[in-house]
Each structure stands twice: as C-alpha cells, then as structure tokens.
C-alpha positions as CSV (number, residue, x, y, z in Angstrom):
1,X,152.7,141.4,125.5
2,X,150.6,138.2,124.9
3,X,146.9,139.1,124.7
4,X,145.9,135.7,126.9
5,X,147.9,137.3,129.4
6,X,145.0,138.8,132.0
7,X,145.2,142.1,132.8
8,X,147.2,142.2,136.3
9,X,144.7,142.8,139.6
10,X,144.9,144.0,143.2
11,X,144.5,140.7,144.8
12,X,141.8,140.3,147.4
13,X,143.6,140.1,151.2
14,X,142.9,136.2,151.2
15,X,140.3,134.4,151.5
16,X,137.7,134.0,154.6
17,X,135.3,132.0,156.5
18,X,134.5,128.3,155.2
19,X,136.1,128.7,152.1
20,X,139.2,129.4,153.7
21,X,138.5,126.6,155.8
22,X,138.1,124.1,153.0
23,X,141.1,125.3,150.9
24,X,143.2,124.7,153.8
25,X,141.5,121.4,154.5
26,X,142.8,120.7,150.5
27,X,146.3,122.3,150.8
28,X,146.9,120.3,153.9
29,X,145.6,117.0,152.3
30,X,147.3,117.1,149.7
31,X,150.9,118.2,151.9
32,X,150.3,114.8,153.8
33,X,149.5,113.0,151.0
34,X,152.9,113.8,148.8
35,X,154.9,113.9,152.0
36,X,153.6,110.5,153.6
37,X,154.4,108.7,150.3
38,X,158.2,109.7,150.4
39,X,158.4,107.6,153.9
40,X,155.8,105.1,154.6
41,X,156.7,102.3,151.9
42,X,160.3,101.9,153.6
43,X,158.6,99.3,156.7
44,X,157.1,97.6,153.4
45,X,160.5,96.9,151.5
46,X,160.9,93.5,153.0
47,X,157.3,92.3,152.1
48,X,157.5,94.0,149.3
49,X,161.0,91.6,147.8
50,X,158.8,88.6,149.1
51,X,155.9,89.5,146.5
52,X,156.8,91.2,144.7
53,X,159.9,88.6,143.9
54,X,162.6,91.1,143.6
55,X,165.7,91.6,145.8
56,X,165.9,94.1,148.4
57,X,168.6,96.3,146.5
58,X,165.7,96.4,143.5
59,X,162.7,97.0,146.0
60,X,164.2,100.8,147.3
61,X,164.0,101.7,143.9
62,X,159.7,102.2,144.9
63,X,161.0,105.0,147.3
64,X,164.2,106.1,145.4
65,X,162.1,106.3,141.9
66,X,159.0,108.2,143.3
67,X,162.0,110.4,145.2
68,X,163.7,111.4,141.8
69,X,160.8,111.9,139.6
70,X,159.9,114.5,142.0
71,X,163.3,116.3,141.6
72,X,163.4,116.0,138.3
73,X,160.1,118.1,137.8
74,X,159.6,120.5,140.6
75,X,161.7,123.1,139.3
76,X,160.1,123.0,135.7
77,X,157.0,122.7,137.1
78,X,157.3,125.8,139.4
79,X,158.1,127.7,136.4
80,X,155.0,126.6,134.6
81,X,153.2,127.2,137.6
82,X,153.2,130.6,137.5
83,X,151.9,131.0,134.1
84,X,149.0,128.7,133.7
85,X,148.0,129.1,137.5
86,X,148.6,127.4,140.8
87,X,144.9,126.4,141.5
88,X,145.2,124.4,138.1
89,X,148.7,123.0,138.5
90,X,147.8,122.1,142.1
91,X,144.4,120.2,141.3
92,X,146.1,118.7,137.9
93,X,148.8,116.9,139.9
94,X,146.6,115.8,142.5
95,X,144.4,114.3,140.2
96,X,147.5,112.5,139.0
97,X,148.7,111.7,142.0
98,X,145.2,109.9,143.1
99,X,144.9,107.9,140.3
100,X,148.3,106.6,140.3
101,X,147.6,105.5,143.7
102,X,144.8,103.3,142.8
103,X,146.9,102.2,140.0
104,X,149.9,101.3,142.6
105,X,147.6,99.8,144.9
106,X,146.2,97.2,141.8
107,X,149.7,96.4,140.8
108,X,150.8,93.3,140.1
109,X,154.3,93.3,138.9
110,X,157.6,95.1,140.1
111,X,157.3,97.0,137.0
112,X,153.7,98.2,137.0
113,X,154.4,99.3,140.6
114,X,157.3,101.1,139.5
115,X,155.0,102.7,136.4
116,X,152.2,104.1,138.6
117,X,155.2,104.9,141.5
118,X,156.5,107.1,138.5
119,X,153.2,108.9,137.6
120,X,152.3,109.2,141.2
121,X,156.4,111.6,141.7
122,X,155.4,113.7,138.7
123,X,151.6,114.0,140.5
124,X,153.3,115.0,143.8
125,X,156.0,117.2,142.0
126,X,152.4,119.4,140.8
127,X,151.6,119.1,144.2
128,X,154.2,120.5,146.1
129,X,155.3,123.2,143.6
130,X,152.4,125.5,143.9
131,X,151.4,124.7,147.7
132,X,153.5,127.8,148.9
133,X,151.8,130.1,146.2
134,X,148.5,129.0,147.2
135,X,149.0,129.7,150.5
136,X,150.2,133.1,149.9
137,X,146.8,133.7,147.6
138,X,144.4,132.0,150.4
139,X,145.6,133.5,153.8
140,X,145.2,136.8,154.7
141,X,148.3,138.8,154.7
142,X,147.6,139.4,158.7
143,X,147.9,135.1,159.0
144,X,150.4,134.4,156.7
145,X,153.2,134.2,159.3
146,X,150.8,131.3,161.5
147,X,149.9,129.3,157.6
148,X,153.1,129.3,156.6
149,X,154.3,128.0,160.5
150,X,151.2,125.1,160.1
151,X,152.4,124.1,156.7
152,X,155.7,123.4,157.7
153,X,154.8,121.6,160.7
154,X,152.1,119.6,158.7
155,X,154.9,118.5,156.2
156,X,157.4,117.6,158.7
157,X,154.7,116.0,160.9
158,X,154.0,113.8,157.6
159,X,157.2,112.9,157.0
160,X,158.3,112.1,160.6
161,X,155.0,110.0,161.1
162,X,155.4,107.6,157.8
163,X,157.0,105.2,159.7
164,X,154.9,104.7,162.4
165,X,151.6,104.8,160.1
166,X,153.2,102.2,157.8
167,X,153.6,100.4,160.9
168,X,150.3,100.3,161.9
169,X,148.4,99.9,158.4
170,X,150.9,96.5,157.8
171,X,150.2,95.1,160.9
172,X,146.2,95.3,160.1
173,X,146.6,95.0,156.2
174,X,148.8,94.5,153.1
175,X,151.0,96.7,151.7
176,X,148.4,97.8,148.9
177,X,146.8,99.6,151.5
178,X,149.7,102.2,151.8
179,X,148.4,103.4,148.3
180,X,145.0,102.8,148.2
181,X,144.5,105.0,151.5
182,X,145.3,108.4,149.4
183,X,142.1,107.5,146.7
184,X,139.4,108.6,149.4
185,X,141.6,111.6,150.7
186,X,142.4,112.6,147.0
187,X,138.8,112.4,145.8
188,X,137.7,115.1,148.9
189,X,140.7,117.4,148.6
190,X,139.5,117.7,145.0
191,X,135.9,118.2,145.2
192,X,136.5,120.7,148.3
193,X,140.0,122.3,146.1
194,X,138.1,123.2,143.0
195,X,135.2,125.0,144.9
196,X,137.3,127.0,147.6
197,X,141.0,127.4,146.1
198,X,141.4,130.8,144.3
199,X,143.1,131.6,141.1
200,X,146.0,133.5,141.0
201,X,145.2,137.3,140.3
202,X,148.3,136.7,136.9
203,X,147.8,134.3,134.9
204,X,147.3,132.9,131.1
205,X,143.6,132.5,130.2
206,X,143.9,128.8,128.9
207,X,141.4,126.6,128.0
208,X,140.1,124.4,125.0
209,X,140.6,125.0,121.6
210,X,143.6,127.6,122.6
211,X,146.9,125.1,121.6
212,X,148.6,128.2,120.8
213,X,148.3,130.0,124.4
214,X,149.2,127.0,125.7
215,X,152.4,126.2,123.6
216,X,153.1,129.8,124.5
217,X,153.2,129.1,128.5
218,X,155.1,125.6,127.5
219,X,158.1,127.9,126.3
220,X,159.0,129.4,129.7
221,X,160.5,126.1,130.4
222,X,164.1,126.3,128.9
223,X,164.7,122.7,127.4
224,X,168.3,123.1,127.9
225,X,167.8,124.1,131.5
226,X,165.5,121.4,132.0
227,X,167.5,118.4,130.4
228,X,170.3,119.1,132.4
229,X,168.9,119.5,135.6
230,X,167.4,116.3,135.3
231,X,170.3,114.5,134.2
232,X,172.0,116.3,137.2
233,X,169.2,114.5,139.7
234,X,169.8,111.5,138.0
235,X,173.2,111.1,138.0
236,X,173.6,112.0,141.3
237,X,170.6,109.5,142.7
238,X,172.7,106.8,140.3
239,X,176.0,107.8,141.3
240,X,174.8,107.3,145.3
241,X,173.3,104.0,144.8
242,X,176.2,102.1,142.8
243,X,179.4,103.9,145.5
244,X,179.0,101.4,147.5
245,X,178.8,98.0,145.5
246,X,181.3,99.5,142.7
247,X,183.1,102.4,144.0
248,X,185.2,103.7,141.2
249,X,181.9,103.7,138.8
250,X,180.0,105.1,141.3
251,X,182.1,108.2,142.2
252,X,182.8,108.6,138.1
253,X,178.8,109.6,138.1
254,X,179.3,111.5,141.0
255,X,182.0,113.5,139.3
256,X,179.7,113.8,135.9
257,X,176.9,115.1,138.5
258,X,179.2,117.7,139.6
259,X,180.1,118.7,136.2
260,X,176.3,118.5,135.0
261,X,175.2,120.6,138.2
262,X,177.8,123.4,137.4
263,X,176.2,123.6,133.5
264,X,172.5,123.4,135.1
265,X,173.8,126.9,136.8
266,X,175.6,128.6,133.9
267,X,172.7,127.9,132.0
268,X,170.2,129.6,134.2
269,X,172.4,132.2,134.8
270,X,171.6,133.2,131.3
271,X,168.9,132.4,131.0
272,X,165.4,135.4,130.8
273,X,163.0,133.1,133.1
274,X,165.4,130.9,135.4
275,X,164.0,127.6,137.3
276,X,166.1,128.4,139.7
277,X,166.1,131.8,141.8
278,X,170.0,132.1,141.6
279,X,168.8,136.0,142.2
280,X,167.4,134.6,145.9
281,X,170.2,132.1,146.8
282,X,172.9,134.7,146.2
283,X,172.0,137.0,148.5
284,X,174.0,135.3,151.8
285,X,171.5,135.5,154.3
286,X,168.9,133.3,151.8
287,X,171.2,131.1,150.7
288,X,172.5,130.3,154.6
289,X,168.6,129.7,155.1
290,X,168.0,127.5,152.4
291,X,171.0,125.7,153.4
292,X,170.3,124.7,156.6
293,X,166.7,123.6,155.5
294,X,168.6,121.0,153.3
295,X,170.8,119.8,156.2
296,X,167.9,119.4,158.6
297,X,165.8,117.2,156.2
298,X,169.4,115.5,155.3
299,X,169.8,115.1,159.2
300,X,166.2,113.6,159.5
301,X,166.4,111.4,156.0
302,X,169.4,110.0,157.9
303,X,167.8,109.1,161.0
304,X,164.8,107.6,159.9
305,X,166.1,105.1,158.1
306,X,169.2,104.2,161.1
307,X,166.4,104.2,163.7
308,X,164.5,101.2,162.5
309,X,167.6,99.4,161.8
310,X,168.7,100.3,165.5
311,X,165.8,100.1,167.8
312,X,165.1,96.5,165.6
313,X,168.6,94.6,165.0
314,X,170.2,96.4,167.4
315,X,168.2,96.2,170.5
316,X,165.4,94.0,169.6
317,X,162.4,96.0,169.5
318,X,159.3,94.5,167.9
319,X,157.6,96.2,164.7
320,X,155.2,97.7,166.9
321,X,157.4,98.6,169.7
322,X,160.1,100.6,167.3
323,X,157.0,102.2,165.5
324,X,155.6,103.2,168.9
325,X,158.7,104.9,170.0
326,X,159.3,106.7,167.0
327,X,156.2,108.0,167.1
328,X,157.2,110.2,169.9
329,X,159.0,112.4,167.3
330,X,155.7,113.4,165.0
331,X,153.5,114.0,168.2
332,X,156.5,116.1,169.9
333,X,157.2,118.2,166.6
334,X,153.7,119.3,166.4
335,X,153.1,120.4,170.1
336,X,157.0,122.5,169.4
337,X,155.7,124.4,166.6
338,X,153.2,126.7,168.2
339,X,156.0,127.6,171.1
340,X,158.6,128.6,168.4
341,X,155.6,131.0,166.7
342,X,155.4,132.7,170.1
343,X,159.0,132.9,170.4
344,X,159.8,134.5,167.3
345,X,157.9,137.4,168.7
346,X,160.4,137.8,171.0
347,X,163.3,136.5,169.6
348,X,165.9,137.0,166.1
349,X,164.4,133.6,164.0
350,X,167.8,132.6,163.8
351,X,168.1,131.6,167.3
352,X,164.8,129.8,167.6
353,X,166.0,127.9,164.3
354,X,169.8,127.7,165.5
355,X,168.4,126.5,169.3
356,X,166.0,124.0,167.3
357,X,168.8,122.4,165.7
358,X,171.3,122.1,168.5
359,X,168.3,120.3,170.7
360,X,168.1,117.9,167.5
361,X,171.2,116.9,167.3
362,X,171.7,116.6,171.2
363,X,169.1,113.9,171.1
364,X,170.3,111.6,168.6
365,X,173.8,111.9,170.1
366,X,172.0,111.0,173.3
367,X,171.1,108.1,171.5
368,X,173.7,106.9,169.3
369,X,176.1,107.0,172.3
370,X,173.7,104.4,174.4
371,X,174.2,105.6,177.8
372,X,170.3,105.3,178.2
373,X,169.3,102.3,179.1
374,X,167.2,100.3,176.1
375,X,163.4,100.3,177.2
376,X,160.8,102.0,174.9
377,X,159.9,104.5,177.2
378,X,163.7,105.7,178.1
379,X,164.5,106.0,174.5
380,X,160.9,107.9,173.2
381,X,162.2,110.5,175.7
382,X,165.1,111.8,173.6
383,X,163.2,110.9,170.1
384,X,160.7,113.4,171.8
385,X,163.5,116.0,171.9
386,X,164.7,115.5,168.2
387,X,161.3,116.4,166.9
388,X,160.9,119.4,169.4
389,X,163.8,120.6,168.2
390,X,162.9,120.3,164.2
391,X,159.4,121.6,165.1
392,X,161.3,124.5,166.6
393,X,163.6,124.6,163.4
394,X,161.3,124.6,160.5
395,X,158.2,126.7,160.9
396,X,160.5,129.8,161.2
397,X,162.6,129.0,158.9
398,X,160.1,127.8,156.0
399,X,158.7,131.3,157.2
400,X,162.1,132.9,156.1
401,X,162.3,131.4,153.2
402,X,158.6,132.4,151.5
403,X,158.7,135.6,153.3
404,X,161.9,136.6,151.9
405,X,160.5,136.2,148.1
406,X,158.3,138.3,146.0
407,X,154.7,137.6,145.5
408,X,155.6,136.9,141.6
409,X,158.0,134.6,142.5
410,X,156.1,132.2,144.6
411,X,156.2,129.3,141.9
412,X,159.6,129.7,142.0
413,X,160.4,129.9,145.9
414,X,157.9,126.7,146.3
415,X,159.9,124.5,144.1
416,X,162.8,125.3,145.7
417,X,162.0,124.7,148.6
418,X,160.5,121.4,147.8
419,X,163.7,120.5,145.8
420,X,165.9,121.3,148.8
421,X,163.2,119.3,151.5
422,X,163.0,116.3,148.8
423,X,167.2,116.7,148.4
424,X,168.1,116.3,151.8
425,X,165.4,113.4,152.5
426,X,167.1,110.9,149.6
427,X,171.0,112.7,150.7
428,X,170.0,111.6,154.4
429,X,168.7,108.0,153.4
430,X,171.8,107.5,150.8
431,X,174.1,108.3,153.4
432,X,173.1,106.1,155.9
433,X,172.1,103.2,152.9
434,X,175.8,103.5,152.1
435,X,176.9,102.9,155.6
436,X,174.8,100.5,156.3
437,X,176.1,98.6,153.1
438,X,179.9,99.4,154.4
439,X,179.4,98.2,157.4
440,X,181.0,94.4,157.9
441,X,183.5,95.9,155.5
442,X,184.6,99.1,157.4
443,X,183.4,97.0,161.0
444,X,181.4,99.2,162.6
445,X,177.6,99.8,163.5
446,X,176.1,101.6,160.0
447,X,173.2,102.0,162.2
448,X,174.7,104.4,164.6
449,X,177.0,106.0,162.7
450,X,173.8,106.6,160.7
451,X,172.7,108.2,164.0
452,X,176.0,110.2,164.9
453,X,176.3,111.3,161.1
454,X,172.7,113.0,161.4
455,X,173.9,115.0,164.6
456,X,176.4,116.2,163.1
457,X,174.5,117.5,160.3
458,X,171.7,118.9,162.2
459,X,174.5,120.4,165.0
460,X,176.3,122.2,162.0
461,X,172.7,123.7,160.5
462,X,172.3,125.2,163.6
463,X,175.8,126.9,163.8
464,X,174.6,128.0,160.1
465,X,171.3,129.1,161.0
466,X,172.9,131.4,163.9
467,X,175.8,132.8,162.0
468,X,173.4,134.1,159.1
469,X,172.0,136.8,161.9
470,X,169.8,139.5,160.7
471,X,166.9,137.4,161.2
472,X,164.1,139.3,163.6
473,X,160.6,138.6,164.7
C-alpha cells in the first residue's frame, strides 16, 4: 500500500452549526455558479456576433465549448477526486473557474473569449465532480436525504433561471457582465470553502516537494480510458453541429462516436479503477434512474432554447416579456421541491419522479399545441407547471442516484451524474439547433417541434421512472 495513503478513519456524522452553514453557503455558490454559466450567455449570442464580429453559427461555440470541456473532464476528474481529496479538487477548480471569469469578462477577441471560456469548463468540471462527495462529508447522515433534495433543486433552479437573469443583466449592462458577476461570488465561496469544507476522512497526503505522491495519484487516470472518452465527447458534440449544414459528414462522426463510445466501455470494463461505474449502471434499477435524469435535462435543454425562439418570433414577446414568463418555471420548481420531499415519505420515489415528468411534458404540450391564448400571463401558467413537475422529478431522483452508491465511490457517482445532467443539456439544445436549422427546409415550426420533441422526452422519462419500481420512501 502507498505510505501517503492516510490511515482510513470513522468519519465524523457531518458537520454542524455555522460551519455547516458556511460550507453549504460555498457548495451552493459554487452549484449556481457552474450551472448559470451553461445557460445564461445564450440571450447574449446575438450581441455577442455584433462585437465580437463573428457569425452566429461561430458565436454558440461560447456555450457549446464551455459545454464540452466539461464532458471531457468530469469523469477523469472524479477519479482523481477521490484520491487527492474533494475539499482540494473543489476549491482548485473554483479558483480556476473565477479567474477565467475575470479573464472572459476582459476579452477582447472571439478567440481569447473562447481561451478563458475553455479554462473556465475545465474550472466547472472540478466543480461539479466533487459537489456530491462533499455533500455526503458535510451533512449529517440524518439530513442527507433534505441536502441532497436542495442541491438538486439549487442546480435545476440555476439552470432554469439563466435565461431570465441574462435577460435582466443585458438589459442594464453588457454582456461582460455575465462573467464578471461570478469574481465577487467566487472570491467569498473561497474564503468561506477553505475555512468550513472538511477533508475527506481517505485520502493522499500531498503537498510540496512530494512530485512522487502526486504522480502516484495522477496514475489512477487510465490514459487510454481518458483519450477515448474525450474523443467520444468530441466527436459526438462535432458530429451534432455539422448534421445539419452537411449531413453525410456529419452522421459519418456520429457513426465514429458510436464506435469510439463502445471502445471508451470495453476499455473500462477492464480496466482496475474505472471512470465510469459500469458496476452501478448495470444494475437495472440504477441504470433506469440515471436514464431518465438524462432525458429530463435533454427535455429541458430542448425547451429552453425553443421557448425564446417561440414566445419572441413567434408571438412577439419583447426581451423582457419572454424573460418574465419564463421565469415562472425557476420560481415554480423551487416552491415543488419541498412538496415532493414530503411526498416521498408517503409514496414509492418512482411515482413522485414518474408524476413529475408526466406534469412536465403535459405543459409544454399545452403549449406547443397553442390552444392558450398568447398573453404573458396565460402562457407563465403552464411554464409554471413544467417546472413543478421537474422540481418534483429531480430532488428524488438525484436522491436515488447518490443514495444508491457507496461512500467510496462518491467521486465517481458525482461525475456521472454531472456527465449525464451536462449530456442531456447540449443533446436537448442540439436537437432543437438542428430543427431550428431544418426548418424552411423540412417547412415546419423548429420552434415547436422543439417544444413537442421535449414532451415527448420528458413523457417517456416518466414511463421509465415508473417502470423501474422498487423505489420506496
């Protein structure tokens, strides 16, 4: 056994009192943080070209690029994670993360953005990888059920509410603000996060002057492993982008996705120390709940970016009026999320999560069809109902997912589940950036087929989430 290896602990039952307090005020920070920043640049993309001089096919590469630098490093990250500590990889990336924010919001050039929009992906990756193990070493086993149930409705909050925030910062300020908003949050989340956020009971004692220790915790990542994951994530981002403006080359790196994706899983079959908890997603009832997780954020990816374009162009809402009704979502997901806590004490988790999704998709059908008549307040009613019904979907099921797990494999579980929320946010927005682009050719609305193909996403994650059973209080 490695002698930096630290002799393994009894954990103390959480932590209390203000420090709890102020290493959730970090955690959460930094959740909003990461999660905003996947969103709230897409109401910037047209001033953005105009700056910026770039075209607007060039611009979504600030979202797509901060998108897949994420996916490429979560899962290695995770890994790494749990051998150099989560308190250190957590602070690390947000560090990272904060500085490449000030260095977005100074940019000057479409390729400097795109530089510090790099950085700020991997900063995020560190981020969200060892949220879920810090969560299970802060909170008290007796709270973990309510923590994990508040970090998933912070995240979802985050991500529903980008729009609407971006909204409201362009109409006061430039874009640069977007970025440089995260420096002051950063900073405090840092300061507060080094004092309060625990160590993990296991881990490597690294520090200066020890290269060899640290080479040591380098080798749990499998190169191999590694390479072709990412080249999977990148192929498949690639392969998305070009299907609609050359179809034959872009289904070719669709297909050599495919083929990279099955050799990412042989590989880690194999392999001692997997990225990937193939252990976890082959037991059916897990892998039915991480599925569904990917179809809800693919069903939410999807509909925020077909909203916009039909509450804008197609009925001719103002910026502040679409932002203003879409902010009925956020404010309705977070006043669902307590409810389905309480109703998970009564009820098999799969039917909260199953009834969730079903009230999701019944409001963006209500929607797409347009039987309601097109006034702000008419149409915030069932945008109020699509976020009830993913506030009722993801605290239980986020709970499923980390609950499900061993305490050793926390790294492991939290990049996964970051992979699978950051995979179905850029499979959501490719879909609907594909139909949107198809439209005059194929004649229809890619808006609301945007809208209809998200129902029937979130509609067939909740037949899922009820057919996987065996899910009690």
């Amino acid at each position: 056994m490695n002698e930096a290896l630290k002799t393994p602990t009894t954990p103390v039952d959480g932590l209390s009192g203000t420090r709890l307090l102020f290493a959730a005020i970090s955690i959460y920070i930094g959740m909003i943080c990461a999660n905003l920043d996947m969103v709230i640049l897409q109401n910037a993309l047209p001033t953005l070209t105009r700056d910026l001089q770039v075209d607007s096919a060039t611009a979504v590469w600030v979202v797509t690029l901060y998108m897949l630098v994420m996916l490429v490093f979560l899962l290695p990250l995770s890994s790494l994670s749990d051998r150099i500590g989560y308190k250190r990889t957590y602070l690390w990336g947000f560090g990272m993360f904060t500085v490449a924010s000030l260095g977005c919001g100074f940019a000057t050039s479409f390729f400097s953005l795109q530089a510090w929009r790099g950085v700020q992906g991997l900063g995020a990756a560190a981020m969200m990888c060892s949220t879920t193990s810090l969560i299970r070493v802060v909170y008290p086993r007796a709270r973990m059920a309510r923590a994990i149930g508040a970090n998933a409705t912070v995240v979802a909050v985050s991500l529903a509410a980008g729009p609407s925030i971006a909204a409201l910062i362009l109409e006061q300020g430039s874009w640069h603000w977007l970025f440089w908003v995260n420096v002051p949050l950063g900073a405090l989340a840092l300061l507060v996060g080094n004092w309060a956020l625990p160590a993990n009971p296991v881990q490597l004692s690294l520090g200066r002057g020890q290269g060899r220790e640290w080479l040591a915790a380098l080798r749990v990542i499998d190169l191999r492993s590694f390479v072709l994951s990412a080249a999977f994530f990148i192929a498949l981002v690639l392969g998305s982008g070009r299907i609609d403006v050359a179809p034959l080359q872009g289904a070719g790196v669709l297909a050599l996705a495919v083929l990279l994706g099955y050799a990412f899983v042989r590989r880690e079959r194999r392999s001692a120390v997997p990225m990937l908890p193939l252990d976890l997603l082959g037991q059916r009832h897990y892998g039915l709940t991480i599925l569904t997780s990917y179809a809800s954020f693919a069903a939410q990816g999807a509909a925020f970016v077909a909203l916009p374009f039909y509450l804008q162009h197609g009925l001719g809402f103002s910026l502040a009026e679409s932002a203003l009704v879409m902010t009925a979502w956020p404010f309705s997901l977070a006043l669902a999320a307590p409810v389905a806590a309480r109703l998970t004490q009564r009820l098999p988790i799969s039917h909260v999560c199953g009834a969730g999704l079903f009230a999701l998709a019944a409001g963006l059908l209500s929607i797409a069809s347009g039987w309601l008549p097109a006034t702000p307040a008419l149409l915030a009613v069932p945008l109020a109902i699509c976020g009830a019904g993913f506030g009722m979907f993801q605290a239980p099921n986020n709970y499923l997912i980390i609950a499900a797990a061993p305490a050793n494999r926390s790294g492991a579980v939290g990049g996964l589940r970051a992979v699978t929320r950051t995979f179905g946010q850029m499979s959501g927005t490719a879909a609907v950036g594909l139909l949107l682009a198809l439209q005059a050719t194929l004649g229809v609305n890619g808006a609301i087929l945007g809208l209809f193909a998200a129902a029937a996403l979130a509609a067939s994650a909740g037949y899922a989430s009820v057919a996987r059973g065996g899910a009690g209080t």
